[in-house]
C-alpha positions as CSV (number, residue, x, y, z in Angstrom):
1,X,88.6,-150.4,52.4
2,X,85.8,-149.7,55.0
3,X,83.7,-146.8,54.0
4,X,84.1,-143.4,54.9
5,X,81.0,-142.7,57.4
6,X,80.2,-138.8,57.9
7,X,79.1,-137.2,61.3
8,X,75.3,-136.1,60.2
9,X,75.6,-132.5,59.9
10,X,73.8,-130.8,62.5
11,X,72.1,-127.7,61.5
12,X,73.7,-124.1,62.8
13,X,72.2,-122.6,65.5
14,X,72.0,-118.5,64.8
15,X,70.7,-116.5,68.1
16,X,69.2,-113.1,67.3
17,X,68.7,-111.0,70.2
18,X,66.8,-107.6,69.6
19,X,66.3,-105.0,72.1
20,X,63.4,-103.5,73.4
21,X,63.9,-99.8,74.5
22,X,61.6,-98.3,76.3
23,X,61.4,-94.6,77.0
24,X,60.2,-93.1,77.6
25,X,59.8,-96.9,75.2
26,X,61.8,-96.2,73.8
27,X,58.4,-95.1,75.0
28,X,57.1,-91.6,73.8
29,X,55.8,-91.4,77.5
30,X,56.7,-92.8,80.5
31,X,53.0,-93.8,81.1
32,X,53.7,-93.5,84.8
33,X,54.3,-89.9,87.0
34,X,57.9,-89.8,88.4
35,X,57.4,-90.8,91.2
36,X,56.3,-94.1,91.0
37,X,58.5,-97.1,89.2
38,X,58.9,-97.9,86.1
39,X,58.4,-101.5,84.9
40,X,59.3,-103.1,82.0
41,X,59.2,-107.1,82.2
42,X,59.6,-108.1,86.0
43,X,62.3,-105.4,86.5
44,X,60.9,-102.3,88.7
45,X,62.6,-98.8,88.5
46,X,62.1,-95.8,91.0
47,X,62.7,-92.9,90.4
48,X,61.6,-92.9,86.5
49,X,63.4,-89.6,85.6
50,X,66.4,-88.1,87.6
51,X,67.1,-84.3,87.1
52,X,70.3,-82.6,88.6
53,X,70.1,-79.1,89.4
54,X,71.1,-76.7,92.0
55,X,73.1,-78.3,94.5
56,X,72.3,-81.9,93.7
57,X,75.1,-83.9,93.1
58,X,74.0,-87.3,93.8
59,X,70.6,-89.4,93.4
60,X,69.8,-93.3,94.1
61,X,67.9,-95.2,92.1
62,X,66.0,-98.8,93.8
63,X,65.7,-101.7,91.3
64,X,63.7,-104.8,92.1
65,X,63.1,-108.0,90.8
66,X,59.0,-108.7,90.9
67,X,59.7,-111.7,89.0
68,X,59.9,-115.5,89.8
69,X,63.1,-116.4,88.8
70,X,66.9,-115.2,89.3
71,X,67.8,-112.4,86.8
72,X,70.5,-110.4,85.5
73,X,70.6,-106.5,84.8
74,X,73.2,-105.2,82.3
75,X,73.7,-101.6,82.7
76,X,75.0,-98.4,80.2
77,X,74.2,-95.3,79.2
78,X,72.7,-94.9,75.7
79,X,72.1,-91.3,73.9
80,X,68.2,-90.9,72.0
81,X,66.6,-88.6,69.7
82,X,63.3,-87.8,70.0
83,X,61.1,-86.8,66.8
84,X,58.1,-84.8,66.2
85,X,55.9,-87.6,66.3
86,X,56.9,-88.5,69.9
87,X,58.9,-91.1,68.5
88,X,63.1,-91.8,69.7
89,X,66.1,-93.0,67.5
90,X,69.6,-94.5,69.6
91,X,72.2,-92.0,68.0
92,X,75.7,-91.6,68.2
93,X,76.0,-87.6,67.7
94,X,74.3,-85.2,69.4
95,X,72.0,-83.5,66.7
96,X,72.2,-79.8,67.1
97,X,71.2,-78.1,69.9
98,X,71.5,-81.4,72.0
99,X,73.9,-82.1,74.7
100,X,75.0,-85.4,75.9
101,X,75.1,-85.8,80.3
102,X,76.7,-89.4,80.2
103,X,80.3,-88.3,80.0
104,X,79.4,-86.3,83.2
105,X,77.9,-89.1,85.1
106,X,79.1,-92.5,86.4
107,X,77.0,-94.9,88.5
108,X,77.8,-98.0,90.7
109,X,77.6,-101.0,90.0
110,X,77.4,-101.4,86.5
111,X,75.5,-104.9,86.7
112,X,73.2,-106.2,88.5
113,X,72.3,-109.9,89.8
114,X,68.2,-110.1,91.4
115,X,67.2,-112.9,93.3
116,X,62.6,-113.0,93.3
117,X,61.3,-109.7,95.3
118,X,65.1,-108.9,95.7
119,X,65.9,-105.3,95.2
120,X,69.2,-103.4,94.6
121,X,70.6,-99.9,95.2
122,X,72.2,-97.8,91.9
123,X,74.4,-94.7,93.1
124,X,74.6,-92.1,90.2
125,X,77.1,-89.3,91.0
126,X,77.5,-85.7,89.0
127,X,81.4,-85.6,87.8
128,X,82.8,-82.5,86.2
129,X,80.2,-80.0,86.8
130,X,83.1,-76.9,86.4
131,X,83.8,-77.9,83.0
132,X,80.0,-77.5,81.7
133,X,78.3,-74.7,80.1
134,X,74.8,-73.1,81.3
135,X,72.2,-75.1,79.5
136,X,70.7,-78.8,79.9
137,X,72.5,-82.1,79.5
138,X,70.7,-85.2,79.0
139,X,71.6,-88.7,77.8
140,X,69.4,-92.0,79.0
141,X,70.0,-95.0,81.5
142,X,69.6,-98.5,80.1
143,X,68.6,-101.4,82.2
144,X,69.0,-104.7,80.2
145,X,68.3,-108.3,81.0
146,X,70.7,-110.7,79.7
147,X,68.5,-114.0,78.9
148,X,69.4,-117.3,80.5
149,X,69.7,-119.3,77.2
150,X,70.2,-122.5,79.2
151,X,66.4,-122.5,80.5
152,X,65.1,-120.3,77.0
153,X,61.3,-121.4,75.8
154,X,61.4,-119.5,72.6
155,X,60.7,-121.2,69.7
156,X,63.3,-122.2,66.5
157,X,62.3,-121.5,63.2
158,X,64.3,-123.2,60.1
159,X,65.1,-122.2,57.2
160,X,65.2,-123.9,53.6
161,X,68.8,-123.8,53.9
162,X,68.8,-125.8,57.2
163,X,70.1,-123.1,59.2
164,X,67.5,-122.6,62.3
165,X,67.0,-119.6,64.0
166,X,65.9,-118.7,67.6
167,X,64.7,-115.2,68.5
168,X,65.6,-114.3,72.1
169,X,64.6,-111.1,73.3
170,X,66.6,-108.8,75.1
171,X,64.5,-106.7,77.2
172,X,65.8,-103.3,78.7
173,X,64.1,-100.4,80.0
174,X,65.2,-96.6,80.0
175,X,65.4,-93.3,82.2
176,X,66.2,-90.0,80.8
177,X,69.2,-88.6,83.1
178,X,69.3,-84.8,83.1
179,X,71.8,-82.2,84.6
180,X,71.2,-78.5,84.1
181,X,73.5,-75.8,84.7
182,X,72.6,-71.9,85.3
183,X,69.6,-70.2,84.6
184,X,67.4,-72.7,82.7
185,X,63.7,-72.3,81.4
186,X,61.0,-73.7,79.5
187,X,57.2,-72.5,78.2
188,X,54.7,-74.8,76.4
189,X,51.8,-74.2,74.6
190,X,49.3,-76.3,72.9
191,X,47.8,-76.3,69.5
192,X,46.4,-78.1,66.4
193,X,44.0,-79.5,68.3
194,X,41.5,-81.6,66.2
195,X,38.9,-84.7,66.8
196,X,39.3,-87.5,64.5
197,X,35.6,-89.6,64.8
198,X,36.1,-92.4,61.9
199,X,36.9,-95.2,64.0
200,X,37.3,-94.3,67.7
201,X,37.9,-91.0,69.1
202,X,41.0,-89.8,68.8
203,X,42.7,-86.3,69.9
204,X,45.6,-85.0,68.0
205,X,47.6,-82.0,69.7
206,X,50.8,-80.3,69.2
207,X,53.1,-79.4,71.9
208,X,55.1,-76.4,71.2
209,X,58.3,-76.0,73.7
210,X,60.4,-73.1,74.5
211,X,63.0,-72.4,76.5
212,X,66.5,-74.4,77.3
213,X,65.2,-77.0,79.0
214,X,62.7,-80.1,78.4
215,X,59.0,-80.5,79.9
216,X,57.7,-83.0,81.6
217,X,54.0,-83.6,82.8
218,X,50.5,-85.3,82.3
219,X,47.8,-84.9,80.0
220,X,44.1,-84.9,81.3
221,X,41.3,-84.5,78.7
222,X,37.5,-83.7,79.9
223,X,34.8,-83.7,77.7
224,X,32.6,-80.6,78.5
225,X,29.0,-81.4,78.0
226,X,26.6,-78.5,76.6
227,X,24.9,-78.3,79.8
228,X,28.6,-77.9,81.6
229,X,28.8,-81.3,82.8
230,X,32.2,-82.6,83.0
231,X,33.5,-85.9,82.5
232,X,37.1,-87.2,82.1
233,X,37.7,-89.2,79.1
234,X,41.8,-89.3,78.7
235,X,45.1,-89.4,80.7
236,X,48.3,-89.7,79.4
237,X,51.7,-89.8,82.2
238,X,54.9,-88.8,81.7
239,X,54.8,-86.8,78.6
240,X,57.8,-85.5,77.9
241,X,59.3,-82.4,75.5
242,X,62.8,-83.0,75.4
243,X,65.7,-80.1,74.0
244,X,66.2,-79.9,71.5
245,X,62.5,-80.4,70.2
246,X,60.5,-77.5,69.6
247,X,57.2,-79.2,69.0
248,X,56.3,-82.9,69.6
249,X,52.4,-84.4,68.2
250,X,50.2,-86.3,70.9
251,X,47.7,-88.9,68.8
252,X,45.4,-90.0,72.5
253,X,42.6,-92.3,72.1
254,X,39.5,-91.4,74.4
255,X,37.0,-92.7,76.1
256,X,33.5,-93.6,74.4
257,X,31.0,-93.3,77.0
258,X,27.6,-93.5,76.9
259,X,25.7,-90.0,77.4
260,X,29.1,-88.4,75.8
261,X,28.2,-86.7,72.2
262,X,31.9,-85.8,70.5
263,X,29.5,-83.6,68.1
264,X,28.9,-81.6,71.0
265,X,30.2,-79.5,73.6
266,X,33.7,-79.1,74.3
267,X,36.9,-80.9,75.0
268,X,39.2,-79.2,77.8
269,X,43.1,-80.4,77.7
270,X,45.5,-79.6,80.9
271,X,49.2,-80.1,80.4
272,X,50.3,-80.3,84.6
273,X,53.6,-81.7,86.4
274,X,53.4,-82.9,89.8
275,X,56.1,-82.2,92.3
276,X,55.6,-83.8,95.7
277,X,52.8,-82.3,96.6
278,X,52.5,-79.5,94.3
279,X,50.8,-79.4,90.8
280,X,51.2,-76.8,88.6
281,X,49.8,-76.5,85.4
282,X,52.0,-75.8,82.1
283,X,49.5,-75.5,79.6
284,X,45.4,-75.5,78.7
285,X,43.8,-75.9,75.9
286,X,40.1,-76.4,74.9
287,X,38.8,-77.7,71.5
288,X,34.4,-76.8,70.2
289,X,33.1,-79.8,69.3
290,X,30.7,-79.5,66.4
């Protein structure tokens, strides 16, 4: 009887993709005013935030591929929670007080296929406005690239049990989508403000929302020297307050510049949003240095 020979038994071959959300990452800030594009890997969104109100029905969002190779753009709606620490969580339910905009919206198309330097038009449409309630609506776009696993690079681990793993990563970007209906508002005020010197400078603030509807702006911090010179020493873009948060906490490194003595003077902290060519100013703050 010839002997049985067994096929050498080729190890399994798991694929873990994980996602990385940005929102925004998911971002606690944009890092970027609205109206320039967001980036995340080689994919480049404008406009970064889209807000539906009064009349506006419709907006158009430009994607581009700044990349050197062919890539693919899946494309959904996903529904965040931000916390108090400027954190965000992908949740199911709408925690209370919060109300979801993606079942009022629908967008065209749905995926996307970007050649190098080639760009692509989405069309996002308001549907069912009669059927909402005065208040604000928000839920988030989600741009994701789907990896070419034929051409991958990433490296395979293997485990003692001979199964060997390759991490993949997915990576997506996102852009809060807002609708608001009837009279909305919002007021913001800063507090807590405190200098932490033990390793670098670093400003803690708390933002402290009002209103029925979210903020969004940048930080500027200037350190006020005892003789009144000013120099700017922190920025921050796209900082965002979103319903139904009450108060969200800002941790910003700043600058250590030679001449500047954080046991002195004064720190001066502007919340502004810019709008064309408008900039208004939502909040002030100043903190004595000692």
């Amino acid at each position: 009887m010839k002997p049985m020979i067994l096929a050498p038994v080729q190890p399994k071959l798991l694929v873990i993709r994980y996602a990385l959300l940005v929102a925004a990452v998911f971002i606690g800030c944009s890092c970027l005013p609205w109206q320039e594009a967001a980036a995340q890997g080689n994919l480049l969104i404008t406009p970064v935030r889209v807000v539906f109100d009064g009349q506006k029905r419709a907006e158009e969002l430009n994607l581009a591929n700044a990349g050197k190779d062919t890539a693919r753009y899946l494309i959904s709606f996903v529904e965040i929670r931000m916390n108090r620490n400027g954190t965000f969580d992908q949740i199911d339910e709408p925690d209370s007080g919060q109300l979801f905009a993606s079942k009022y919206l629908r967008f065209f198309p749905r995926s996307v296929v970007l050649a190098p330097n080639e760009a692509q038009v989405i069309k996002l449409q308001v549907t069912g406005l009669s059927q909402l309630t005065p208040g604000e609506y928000r839920s988030h776009l989600y741009f994701r690239a789907v990896p070419d696993e034929l051409h991958t690079d990433d490296k395979k681990t293997q485990d003692s049990s001979g199964i060997s793993v390759k991490l993949t990563p997915v990576f997506g970007i996102t852009i809060p989508v807002i609708i608001r209906v009837g009279e909305t508002n919002a007021n913001v005020r800063l507090s807590d403000l405190s200098l932490d010197l033990a390793t670098e400078p670093r400003l803690t603030m708390l933002f402290n929302r009002s209103g029925n509807s979210s903020v969004y702006g940048d930080i500027t911090v200037d350190y006020v020297s005892p003789q009144g010179k000013s120099t700017q020493v922190a920025t921050a873009r796209g900082l965002a307050v979103y319903t139904p948060n009450k108060q969200r906490y800002l941790h910003l490194p700043l600058e250590k510049n030679p001449g500047i003595n954080y046991h002195s003077g004064k720190l001066r902290i502007a919340y502004t949003v810019t709008s064309k060519s408008r900039t208004e100013q939502l909040a002030q703050a100043e903190l004595q240095l000692r």
